[in-house]
KEMAR-177403 format. One record per residue (C-alpha): residue number from 1; residue in one letter; x, y, z. Coordinates in nm, 3 decimals. Layout:
N
marti nr:NUM&rest:A&c1:X&c2:Y&c3:Z
...
REM end
This chain:
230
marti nr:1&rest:X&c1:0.000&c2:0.000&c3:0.000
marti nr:2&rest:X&c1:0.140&c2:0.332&c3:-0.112
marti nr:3&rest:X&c1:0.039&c2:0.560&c3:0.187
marti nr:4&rest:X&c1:0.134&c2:0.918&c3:0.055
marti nr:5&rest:X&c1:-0.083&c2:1.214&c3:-0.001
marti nr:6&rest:X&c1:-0.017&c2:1.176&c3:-0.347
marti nr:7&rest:X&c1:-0.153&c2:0.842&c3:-0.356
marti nr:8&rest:X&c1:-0.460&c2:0.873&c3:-0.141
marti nr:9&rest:X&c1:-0.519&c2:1.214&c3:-0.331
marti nr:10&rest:X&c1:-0.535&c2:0.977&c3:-0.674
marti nr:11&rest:X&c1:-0.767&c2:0.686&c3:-0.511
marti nr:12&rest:X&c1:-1.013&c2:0.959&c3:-0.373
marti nr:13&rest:X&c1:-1.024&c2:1.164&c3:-0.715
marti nr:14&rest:X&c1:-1.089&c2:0.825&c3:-0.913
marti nr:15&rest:X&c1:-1.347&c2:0.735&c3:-0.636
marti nr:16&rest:X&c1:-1.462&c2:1.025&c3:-0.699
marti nr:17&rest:X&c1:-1.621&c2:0.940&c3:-1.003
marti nr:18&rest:X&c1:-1.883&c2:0.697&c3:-0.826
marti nr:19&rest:X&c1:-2.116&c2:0.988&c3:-0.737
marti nr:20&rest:X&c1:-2.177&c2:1.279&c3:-0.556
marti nr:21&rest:X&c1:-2.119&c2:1.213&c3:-0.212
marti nr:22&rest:X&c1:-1.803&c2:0.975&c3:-0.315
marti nr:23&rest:X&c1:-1.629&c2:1.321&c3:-0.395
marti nr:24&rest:X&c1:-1.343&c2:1.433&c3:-0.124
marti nr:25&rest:X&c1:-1.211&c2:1.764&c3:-0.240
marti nr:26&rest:X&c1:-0.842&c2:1.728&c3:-0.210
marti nr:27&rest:X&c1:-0.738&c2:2.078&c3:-0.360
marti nr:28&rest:X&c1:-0.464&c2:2.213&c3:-0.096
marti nr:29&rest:X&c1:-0.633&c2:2.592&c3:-0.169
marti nr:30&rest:X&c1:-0.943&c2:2.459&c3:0.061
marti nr:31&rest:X&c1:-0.747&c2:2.542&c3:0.385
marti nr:32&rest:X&c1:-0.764&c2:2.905&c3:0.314
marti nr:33&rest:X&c1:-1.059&c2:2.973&c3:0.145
marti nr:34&rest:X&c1:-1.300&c2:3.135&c3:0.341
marti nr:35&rest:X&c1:-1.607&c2:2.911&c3:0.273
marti nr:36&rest:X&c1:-1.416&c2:2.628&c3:0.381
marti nr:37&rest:X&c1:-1.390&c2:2.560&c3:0.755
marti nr:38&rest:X&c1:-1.281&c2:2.298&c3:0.999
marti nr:39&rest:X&c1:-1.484&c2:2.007&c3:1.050
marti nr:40&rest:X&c1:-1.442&c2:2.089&c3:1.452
marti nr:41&rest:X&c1:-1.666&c2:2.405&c3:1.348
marti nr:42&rest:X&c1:-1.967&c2:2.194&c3:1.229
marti nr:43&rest:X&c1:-1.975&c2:1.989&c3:1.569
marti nr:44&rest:X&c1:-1.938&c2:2.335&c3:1.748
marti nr:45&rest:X&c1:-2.024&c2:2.679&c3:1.709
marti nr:46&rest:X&c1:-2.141&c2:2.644&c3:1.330
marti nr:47&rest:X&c1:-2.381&c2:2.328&c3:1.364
marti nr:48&rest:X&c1:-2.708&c2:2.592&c3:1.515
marti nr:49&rest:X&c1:-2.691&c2:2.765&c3:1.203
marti nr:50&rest:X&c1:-2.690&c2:2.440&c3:0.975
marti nr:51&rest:X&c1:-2.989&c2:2.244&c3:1.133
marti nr:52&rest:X&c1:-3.162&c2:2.582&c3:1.086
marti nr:53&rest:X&c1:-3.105&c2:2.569&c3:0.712
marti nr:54&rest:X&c1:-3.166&c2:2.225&c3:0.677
marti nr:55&rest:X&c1:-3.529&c2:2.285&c3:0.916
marti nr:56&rest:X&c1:-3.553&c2:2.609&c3:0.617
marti nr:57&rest:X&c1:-3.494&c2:2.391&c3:0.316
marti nr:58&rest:X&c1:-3.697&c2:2.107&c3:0.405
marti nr:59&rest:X&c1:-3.996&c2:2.308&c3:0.483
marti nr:60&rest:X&c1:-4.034&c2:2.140&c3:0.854
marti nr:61&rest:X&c1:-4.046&c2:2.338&c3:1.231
marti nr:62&rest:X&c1:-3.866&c2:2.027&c3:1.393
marti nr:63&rest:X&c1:-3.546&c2:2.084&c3:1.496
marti nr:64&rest:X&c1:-3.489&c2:1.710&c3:1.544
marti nr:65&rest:X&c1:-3.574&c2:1.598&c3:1.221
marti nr:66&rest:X&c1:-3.355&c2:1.818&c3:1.036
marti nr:67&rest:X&c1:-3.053&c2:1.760&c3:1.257
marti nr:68&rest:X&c1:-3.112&c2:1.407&c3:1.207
marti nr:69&rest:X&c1:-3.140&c2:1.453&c3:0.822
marti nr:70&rest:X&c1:-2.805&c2:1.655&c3:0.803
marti nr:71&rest:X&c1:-2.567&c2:1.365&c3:1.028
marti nr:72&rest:X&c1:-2.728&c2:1.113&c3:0.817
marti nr:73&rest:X&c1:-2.611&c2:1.338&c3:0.485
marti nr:74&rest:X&c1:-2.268&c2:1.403&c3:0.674
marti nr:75&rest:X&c1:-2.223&c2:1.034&c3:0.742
marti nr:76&rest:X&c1:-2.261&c2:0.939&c3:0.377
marti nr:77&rest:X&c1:-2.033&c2:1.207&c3:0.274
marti nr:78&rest:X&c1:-1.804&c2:1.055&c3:0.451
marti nr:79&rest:X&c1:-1.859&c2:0.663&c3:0.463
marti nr:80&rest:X&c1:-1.870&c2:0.692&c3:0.088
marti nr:81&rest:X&c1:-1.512&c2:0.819&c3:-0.035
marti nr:82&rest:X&c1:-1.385&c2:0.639&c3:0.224
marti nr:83&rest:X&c1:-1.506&c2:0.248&c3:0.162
marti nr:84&rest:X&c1:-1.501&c2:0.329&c3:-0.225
marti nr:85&rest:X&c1:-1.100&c2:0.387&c3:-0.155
marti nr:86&rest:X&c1:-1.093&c2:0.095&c3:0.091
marti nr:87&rest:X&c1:-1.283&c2:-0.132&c3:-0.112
marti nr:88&rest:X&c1:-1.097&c2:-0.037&c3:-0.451
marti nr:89&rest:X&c1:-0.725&c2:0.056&c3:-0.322
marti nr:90&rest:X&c1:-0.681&c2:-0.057&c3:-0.043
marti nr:91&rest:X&c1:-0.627&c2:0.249&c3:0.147
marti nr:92&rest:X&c1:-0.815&c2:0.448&c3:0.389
marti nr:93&rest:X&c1:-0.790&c2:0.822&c3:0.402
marti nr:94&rest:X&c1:-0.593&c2:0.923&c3:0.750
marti nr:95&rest:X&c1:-0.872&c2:1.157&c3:0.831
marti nr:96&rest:X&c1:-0.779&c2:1.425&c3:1.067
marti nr:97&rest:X&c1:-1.111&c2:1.639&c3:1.188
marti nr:98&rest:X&c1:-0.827&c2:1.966&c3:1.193
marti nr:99&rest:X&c1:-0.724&c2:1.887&c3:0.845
marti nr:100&rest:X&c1:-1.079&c2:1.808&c3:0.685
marti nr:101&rest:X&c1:-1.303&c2:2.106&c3:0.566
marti nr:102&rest:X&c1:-1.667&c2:2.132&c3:0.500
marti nr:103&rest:X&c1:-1.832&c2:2.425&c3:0.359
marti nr:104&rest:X&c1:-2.225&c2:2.460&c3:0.308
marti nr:105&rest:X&c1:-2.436&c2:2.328&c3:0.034
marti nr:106&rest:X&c1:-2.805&c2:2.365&c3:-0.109
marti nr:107&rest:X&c1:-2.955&c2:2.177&c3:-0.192
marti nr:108&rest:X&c1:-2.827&c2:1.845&c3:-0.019
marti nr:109&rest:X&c1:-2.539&c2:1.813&c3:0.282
marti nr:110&rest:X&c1:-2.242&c2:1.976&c3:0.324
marti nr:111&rest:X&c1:-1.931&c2:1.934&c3:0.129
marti nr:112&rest:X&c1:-1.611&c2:1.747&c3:0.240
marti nr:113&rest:X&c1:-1.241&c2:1.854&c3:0.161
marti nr:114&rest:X&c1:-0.927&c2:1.676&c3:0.261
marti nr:115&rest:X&c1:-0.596&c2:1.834&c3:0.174
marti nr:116&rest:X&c1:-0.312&c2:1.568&c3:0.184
marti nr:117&rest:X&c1:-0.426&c2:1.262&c3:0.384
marti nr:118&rest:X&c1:-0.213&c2:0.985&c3:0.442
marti nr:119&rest:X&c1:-0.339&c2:0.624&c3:0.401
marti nr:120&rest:X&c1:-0.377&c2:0.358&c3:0.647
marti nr:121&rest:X&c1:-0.439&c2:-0.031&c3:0.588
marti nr:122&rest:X&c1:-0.788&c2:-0.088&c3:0.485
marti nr:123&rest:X&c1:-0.938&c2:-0.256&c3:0.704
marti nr:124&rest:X&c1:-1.269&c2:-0.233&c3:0.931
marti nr:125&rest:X&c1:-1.053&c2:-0.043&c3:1.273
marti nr:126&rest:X&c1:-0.937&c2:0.210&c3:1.032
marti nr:127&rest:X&c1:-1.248&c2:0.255&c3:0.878
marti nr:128&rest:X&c1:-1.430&c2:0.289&c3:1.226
marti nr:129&rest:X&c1:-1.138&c2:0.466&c3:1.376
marti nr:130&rest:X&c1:-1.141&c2:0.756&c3:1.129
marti nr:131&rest:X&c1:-1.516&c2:0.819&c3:1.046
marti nr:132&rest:X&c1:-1.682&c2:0.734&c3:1.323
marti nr:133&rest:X&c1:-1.479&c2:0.777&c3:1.681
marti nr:134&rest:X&c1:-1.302&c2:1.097&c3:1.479
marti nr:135&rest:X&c1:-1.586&c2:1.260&c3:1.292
marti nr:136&rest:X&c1:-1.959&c2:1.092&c3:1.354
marti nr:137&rest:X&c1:-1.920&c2:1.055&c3:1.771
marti nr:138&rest:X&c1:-1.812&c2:1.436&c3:1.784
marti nr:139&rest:X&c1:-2.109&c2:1.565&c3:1.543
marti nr:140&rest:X&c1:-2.342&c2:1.299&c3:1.740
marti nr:141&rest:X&c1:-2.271&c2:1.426&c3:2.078
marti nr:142&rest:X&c1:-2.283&c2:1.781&c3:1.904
marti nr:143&rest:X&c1:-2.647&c2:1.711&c3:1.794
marti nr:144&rest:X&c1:-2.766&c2:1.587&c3:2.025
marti nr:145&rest:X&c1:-2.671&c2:1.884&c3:2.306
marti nr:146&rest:X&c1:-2.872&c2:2.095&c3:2.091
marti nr:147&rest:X&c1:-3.212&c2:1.853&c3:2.005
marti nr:148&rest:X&c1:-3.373&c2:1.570&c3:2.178
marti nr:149&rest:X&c1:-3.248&c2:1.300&c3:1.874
marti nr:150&rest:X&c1:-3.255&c2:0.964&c3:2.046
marti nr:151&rest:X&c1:-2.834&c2:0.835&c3:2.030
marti nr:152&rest:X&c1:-2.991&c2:0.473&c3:1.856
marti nr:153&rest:X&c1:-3.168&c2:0.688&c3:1.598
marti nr:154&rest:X&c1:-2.829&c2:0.887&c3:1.494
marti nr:155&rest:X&c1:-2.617&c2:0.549&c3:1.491
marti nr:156&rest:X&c1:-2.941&c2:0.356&c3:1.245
marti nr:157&rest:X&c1:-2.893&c2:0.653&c3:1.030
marti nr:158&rest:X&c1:-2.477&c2:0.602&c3:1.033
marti nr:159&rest:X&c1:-2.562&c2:0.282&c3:0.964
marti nr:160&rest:X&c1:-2.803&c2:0.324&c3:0.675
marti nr:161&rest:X&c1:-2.569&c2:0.576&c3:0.515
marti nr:162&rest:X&c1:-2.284&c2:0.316&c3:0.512
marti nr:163&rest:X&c1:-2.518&c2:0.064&c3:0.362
marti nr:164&rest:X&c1:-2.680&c2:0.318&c3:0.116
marti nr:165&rest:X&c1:-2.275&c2:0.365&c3:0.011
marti nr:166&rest:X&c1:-2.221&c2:0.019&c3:-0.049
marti nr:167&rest:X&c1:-2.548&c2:-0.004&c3:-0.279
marti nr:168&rest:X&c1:-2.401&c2:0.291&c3:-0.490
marti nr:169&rest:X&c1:-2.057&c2:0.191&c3:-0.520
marti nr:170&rest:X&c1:-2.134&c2:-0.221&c3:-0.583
marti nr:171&rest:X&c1:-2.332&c2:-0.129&c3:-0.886
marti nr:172&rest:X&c1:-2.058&c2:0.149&c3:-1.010
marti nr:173&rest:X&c1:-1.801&c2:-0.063&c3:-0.931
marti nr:174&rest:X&c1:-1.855&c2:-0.417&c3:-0.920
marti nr:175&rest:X&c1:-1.493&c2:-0.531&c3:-0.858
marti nr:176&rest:X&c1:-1.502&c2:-0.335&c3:-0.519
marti nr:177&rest:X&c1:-1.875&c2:-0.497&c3:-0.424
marti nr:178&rest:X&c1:-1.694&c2:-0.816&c3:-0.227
marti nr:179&rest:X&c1:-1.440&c2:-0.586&c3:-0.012
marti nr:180&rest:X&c1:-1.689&c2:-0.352&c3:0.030
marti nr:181&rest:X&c1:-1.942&c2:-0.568&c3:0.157
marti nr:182&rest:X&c1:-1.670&c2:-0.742&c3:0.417
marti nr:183&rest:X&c1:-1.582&c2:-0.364&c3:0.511
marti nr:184&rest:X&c1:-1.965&c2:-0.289&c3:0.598
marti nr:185&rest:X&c1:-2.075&c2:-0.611&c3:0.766
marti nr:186&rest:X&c1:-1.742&c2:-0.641&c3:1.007
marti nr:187&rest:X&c1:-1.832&c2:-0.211&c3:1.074
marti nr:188&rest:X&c1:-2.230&c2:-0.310&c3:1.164
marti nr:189&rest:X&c1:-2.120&c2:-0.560&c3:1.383
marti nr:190&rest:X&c1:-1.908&c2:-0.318&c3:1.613
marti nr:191&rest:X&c1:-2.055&c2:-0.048&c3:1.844
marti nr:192&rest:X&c1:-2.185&c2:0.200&c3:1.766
marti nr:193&rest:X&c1:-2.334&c2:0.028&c3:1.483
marti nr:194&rest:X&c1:-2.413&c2:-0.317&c3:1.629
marti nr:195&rest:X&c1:-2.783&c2:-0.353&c3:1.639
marti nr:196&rest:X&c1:-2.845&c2:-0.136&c3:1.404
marti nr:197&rest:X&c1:-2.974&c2:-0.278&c3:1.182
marti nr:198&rest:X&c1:-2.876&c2:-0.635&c3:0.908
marti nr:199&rest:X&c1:-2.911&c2:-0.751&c3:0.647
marti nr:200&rest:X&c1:-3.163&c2:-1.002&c3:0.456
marti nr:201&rest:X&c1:-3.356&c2:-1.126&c3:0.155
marti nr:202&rest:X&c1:-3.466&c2:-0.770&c3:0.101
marti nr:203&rest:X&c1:-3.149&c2:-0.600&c3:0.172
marti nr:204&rest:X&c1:-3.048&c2:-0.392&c3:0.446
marti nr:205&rest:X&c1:-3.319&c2:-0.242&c3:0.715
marti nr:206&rest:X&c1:-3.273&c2:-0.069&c3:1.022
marti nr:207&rest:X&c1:-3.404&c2:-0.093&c3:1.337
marti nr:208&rest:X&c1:-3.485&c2:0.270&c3:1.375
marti nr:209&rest:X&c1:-3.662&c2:0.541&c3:1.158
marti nr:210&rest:X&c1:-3.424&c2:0.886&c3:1.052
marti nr:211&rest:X&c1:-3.745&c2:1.038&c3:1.079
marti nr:212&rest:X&c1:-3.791&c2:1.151&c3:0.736
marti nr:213&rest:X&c1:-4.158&c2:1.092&c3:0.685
marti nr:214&rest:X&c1:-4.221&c2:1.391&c3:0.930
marti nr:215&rest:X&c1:-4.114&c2:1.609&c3:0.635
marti nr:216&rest:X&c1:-4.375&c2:1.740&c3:0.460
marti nr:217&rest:X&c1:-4.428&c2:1.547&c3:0.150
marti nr:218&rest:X&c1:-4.133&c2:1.285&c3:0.286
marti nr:219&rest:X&c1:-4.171&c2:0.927&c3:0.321
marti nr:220&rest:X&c1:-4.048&c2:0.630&c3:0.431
marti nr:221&rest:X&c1:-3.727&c2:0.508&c3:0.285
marti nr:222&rest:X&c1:-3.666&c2:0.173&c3:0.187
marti nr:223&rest:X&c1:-3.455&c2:0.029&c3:0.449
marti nr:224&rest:X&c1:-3.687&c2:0.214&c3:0.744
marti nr:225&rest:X&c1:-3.786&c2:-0.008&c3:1.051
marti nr:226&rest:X&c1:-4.176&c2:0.118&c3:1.051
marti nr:227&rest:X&c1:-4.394&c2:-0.065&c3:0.847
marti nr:228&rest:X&c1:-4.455&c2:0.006&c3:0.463
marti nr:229&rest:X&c1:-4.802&c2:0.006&c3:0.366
marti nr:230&rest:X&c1:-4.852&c2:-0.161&c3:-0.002
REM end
């Protein structure tokens, strides 16, 4: 495994080509721009004002169900680049929450930016290591001291984002379906993640609901634990 910045930079721009939220900006400008802005800042002082935009764009006056809508958009931003470059070379981006940037986007979540990551060995404790005791406990803890989100419900949607990233990048990228889908079922079956939710004939479903159907004209998604009516 080549572990250089100019190596990971390479897997994540070719990852990059899965789909939207597969896309890690790695342009070394991002640090200084002044719409870009520490990760740190979205599970502080700048998360009030980004539930508020999400409650504002999706037309609803909970608090709760936008903040869960925006860590369930962050997680996939970030589950995706990083099990696509897993998956297909064998690397995982060294995430740093100093050194990754986010800056705001409408519609849909925020935007990610790393600026020279190393790699590490791809493997599940990497994976977990990076995205979720680094970035998703921090934001989780973060939401949660500012709306009554349930910890279970946050986690289900972490877990249905990871899922929802293997389903993209399997039928982009076949090759990378078999690693990917080691990656994901050794991640769901370590906290915070175990119990989540599994998988089965159907596919994934969680055990919880990311509350989406409280948005006006929302729904239930396909993986959600409530019932579907036919």
């Amino acid at each position: 495994m080549d572990g250089t910045p100019a190596a990971v930079g390479a897997a994540l721009a070719d990852v990059a080509r899965v789909g939207p939220y597969f896309s890690l900006d790695v342009d070394p400008g991002v640090a200084g721009h002044p719409l870009w802005r520490p990760f740190t800042l979205l599970c502080g002082r700048a998360l009030p004002d980004q539930i508020a935009a999400v409650r504002t764009r999706l037309g609803t006056s909970e608090s709760r169900v936008a903040a869960s809508l925006l860590f369930q958009g962050v997680a996939g931003r970030l589950w995706s680049p990083v099990l696509a470059a897993a998956a297909g070379h064998g690397t995982v981006p060294d995430l740093d929450p100093e050194g990754v940037h986010w800056r705001a986007a409408s519609p849909g979540p925020v935007l990610l930016a790393t600026p020279a990551a190393r790699g590490l060995p791809a493997d599940a404790a990497a994976v977990h290591r990076v995205v979720i005791d680094r970035h998703l406990r921090p934001l989780a803890a973060a939401v949660r001291a500012l709306t009554p989100v349930a910890e279970g419900l946050l986690w289900g949607n972490a877990a249905s984002a990871l899922a929802g990233a293997l389903t993209v990048l399997s039928t982009a990228r076949p090759a990378s379906s078999g690693p990917g889908r080691r990656l994901v079922e050794e991640l769901l079956a370590l906290a915070p993640l175990r119990g989540t939710g599994a998988y089965g004939p159907g596919g994934f479903r969680r055990r919880s609901c990311c509350l989406y159907y409280r948005v006006p004209g929302g729904g239930l998604c396909g993986d959600c634990a409530l019932p579907h009516r036919p």
